[in-house]
C-alpha beads as a LAMMPS data file, in Angstrom:
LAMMPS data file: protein, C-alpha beads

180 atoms
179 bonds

1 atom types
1 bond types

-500.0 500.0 xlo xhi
-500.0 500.0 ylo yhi
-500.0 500.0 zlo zhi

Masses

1 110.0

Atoms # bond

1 1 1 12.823 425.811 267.407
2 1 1 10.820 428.795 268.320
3 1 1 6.961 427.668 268.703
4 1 1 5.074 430.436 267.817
5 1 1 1.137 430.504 267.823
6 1 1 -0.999 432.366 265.123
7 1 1 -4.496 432.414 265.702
8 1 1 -6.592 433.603 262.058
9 1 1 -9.405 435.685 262.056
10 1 1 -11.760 433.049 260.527
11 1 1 -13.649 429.923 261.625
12 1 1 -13.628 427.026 259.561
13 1 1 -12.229 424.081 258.253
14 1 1 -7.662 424.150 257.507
15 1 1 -8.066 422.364 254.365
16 1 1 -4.390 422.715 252.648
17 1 1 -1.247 424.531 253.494
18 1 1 1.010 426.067 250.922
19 1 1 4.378 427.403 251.707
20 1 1 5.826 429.901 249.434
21 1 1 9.811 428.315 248.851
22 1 1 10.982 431.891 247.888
23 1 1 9.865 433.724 251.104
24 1 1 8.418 433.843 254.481
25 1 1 4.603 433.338 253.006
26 1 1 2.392 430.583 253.729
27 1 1 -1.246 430.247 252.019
28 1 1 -4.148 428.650 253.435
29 1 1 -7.548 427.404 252.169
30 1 1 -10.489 427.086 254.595
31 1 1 -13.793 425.201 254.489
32 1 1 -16.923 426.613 255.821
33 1 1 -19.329 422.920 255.042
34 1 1 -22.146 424.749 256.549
35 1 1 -21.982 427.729 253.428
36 1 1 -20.503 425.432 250.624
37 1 1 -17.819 428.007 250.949
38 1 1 -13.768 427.952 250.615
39 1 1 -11.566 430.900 251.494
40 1 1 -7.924 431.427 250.888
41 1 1 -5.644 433.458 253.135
42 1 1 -2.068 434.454 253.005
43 1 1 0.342 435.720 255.938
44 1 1 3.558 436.216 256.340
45 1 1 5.491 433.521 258.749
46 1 1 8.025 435.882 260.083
47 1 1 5.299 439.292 260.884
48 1 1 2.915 437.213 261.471
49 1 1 0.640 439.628 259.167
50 1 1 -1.985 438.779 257.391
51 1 1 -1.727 439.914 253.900
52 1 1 -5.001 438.976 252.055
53 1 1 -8.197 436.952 252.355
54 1 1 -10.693 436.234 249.243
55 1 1 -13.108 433.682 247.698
56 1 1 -14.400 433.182 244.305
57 1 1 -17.715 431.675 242.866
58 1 1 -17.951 427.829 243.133
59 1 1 -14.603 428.350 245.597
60 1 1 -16.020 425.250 247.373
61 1 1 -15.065 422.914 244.716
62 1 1 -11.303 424.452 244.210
63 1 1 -8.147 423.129 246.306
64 1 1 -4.942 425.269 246.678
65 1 1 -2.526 423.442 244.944
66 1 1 0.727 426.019 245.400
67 1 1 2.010 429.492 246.158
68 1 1 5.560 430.437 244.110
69 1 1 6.608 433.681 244.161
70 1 1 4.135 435.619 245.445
71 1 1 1.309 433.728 242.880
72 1 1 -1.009 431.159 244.269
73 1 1 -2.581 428.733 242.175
74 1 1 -5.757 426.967 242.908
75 1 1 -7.443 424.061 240.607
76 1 1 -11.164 423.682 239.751
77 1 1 -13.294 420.777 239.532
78 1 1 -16.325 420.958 237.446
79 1 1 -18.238 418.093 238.701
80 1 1 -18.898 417.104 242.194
81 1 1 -19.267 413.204 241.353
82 1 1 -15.794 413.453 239.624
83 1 1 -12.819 414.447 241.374
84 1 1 -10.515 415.856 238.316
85 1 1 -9.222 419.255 238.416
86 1 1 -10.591 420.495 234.884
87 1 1 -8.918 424.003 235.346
88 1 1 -6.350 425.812 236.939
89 1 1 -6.515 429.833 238.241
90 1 1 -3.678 431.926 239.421
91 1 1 -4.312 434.557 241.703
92 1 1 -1.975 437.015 243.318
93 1 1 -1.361 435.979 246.906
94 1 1 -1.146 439.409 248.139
95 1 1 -4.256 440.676 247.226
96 1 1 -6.339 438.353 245.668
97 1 1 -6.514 439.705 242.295
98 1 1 -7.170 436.885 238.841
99 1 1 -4.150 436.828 237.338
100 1 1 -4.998 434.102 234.419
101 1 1 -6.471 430.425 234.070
102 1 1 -6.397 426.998 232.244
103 1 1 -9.197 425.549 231.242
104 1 1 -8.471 421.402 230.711
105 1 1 -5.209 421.901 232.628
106 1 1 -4.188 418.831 235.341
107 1 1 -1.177 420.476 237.416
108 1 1 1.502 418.732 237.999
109 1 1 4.337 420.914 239.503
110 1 1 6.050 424.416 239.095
111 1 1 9.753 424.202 237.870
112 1 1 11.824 427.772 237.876
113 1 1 9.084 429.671 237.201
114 1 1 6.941 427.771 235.118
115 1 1 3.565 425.957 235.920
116 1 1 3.810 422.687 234.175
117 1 1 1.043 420.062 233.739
118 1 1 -0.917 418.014 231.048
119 1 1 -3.626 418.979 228.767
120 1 1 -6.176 417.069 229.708
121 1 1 -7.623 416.616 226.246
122 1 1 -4.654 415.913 224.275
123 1 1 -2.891 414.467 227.185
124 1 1 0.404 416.069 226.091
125 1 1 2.964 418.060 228.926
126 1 1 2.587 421.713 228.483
127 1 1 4.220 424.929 230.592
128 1 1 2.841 428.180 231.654
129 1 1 4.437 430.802 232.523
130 1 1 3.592 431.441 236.414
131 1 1 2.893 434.933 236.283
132 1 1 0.533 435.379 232.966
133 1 1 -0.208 432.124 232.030
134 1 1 1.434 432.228 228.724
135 1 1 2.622 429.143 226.969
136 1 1 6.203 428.998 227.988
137 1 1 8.798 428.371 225.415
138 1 1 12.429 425.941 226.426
139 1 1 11.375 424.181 229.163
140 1 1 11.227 420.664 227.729
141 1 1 15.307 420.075 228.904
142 1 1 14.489 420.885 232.185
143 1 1 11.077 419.005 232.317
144 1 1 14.126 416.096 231.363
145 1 1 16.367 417.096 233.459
146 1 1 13.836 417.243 236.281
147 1 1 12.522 413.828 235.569
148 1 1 9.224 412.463 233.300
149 1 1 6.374 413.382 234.420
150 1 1 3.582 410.670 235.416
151 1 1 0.345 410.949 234.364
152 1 1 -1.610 408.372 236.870
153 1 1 -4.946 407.393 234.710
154 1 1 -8.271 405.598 235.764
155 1 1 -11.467 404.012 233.898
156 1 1 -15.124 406.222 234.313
157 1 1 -18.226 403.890 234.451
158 1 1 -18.089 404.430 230.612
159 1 1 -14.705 402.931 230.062
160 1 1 -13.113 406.165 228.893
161 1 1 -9.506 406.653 230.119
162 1 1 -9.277 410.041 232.517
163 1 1 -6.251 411.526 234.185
164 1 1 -6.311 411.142 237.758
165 1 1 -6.291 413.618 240.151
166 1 1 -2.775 414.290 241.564
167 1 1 -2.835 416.102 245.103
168 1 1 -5.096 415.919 248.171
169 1 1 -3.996 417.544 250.981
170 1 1 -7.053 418.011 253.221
171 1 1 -5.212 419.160 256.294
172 1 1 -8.256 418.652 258.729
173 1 1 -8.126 420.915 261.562
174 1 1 -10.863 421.452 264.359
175 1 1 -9.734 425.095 264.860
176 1 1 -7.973 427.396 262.968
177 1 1 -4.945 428.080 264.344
178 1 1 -1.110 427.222 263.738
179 1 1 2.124 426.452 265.162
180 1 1 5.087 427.635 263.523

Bonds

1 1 1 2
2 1 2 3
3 1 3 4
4 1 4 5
5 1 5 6
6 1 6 7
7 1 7 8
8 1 8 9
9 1 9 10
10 1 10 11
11 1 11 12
12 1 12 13
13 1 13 14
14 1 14 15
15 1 15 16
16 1 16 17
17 1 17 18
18 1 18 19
19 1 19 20
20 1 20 21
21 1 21 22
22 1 22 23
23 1 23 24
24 1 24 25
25 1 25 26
26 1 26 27
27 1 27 28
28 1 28 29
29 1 29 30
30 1 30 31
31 1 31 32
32 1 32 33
33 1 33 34
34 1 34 35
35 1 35 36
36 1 36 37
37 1 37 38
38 1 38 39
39 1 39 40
40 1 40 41
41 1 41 42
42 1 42 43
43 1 43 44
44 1 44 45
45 1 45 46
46 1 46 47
47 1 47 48
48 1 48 49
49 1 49 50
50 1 50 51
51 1 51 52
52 1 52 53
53 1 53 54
54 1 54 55
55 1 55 56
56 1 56 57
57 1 57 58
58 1 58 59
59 1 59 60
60 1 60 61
61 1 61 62
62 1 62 63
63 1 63 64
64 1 64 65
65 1 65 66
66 1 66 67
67 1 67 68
68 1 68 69
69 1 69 70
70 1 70 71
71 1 71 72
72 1 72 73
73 1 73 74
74 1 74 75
75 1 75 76
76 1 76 77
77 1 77 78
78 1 78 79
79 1 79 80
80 1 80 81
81 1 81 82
82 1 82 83
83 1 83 84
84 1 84 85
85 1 85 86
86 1 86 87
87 1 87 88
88 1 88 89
89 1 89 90
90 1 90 91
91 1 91 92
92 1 92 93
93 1 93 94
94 1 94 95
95 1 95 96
96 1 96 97
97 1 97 98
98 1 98 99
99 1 99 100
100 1 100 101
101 1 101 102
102 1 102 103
103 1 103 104
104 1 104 105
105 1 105 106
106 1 106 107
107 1 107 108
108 1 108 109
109 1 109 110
110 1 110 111
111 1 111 112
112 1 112 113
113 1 113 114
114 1 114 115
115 1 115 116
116 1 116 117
117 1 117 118
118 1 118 119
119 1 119 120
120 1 120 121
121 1 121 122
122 1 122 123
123 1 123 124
124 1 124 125
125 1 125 126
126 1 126 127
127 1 127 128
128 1 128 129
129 1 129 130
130 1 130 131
131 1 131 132
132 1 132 133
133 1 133 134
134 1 134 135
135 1 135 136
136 1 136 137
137 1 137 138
138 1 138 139
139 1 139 140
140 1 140 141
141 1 141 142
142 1 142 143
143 1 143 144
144 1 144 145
145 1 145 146
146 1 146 147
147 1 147 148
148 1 148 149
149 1 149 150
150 1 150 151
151 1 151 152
152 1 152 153
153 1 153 154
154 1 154 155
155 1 155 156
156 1 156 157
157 1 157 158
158 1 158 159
159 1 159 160
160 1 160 161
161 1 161 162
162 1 162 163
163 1 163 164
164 1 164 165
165 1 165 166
166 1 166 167
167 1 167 168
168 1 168 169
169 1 169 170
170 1 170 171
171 1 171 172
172 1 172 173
173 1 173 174
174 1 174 175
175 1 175 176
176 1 176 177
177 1 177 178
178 1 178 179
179 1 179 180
């Protein structure tokens, strides 16, 4: 194994990890507690380079949920006293630029291309295409093929039935660096 060591340009908090499965590309979202701040990064593994940094308003209460094909995707939650991600955002991992979001969206998982996940209103599976967002068309065989989806639920205070929130991966790290 060759043990490599990449030290970012950045203080702050490694809160998730995303590798990109069709390349060399890793993302990574920081947490600056002292701003109220999150910043995603993405570098290449293999040149070690980095290839964008960038926030967003209310960044703080997003987590990076995946990177696909150059596209990362980062959910949004609304309320600080309620840990659902209300929407999803897609932003091109090499620069940084919006590409599209989902308002009442709950990710789930990307399968061949597709962002897939549950409305959280209706509660029914839908797919996005990864790059503009679009309702994707044909993908319930291979949603099948793939396996059902579970929807984990809970009870608010009020007794209304919500969606749980599906991924927390708060990769705590005292420094910012990495070994590859």
């Amino acid at each position: 194994m060759n043990d490599q060591l990449i030290v970012l340009p950045f203080d702050g908090l490694i809160w998730a990890i995303r590798p990109d499965s069709t390349c060399d590309n890793f993302a990574l979202q920081l947490r600056f507690p002292e701003e109220k701040q999150a910043k995603y990064l993405t570098f290449n593994a293999t040149s070690q380079h980095l290839t964008s940094a960038f926030s967003f308003d209310n960044s703080w209460w997003s987590e990076a949920l995946a990177l696909e094909n150059g596209v990362l995707l980062v959910g949004h939650y609304p309320d600080p006293s309620m840990p659902i991600l209300s929407k999803i955002i897609a932003f091109e991992a090499a620069t940084g630029k919006q590409l599209w979001e989902k308002a009442d969206f709950q990710f789930q998982r990307i399968l061949n291309g597709t962002v897939v996940g549950v409305n959280l209103n209706s509660k029914q599976t839908i797919a996005l295409d990864l790059i503009s967002g679009n309702q994707a068309s044909k993908i319930e065989d291979e949603i099948k093929a793939n396996g059902p989806l579970q929807f984990p639920t809970w009870k608010t205070a009020e007794n209304e039935q919500q969606v749980a929130p599906v991924s927390y991966t708060h990769l705590r790290a005292h420094e910012t660096s990495l070994h590859l």
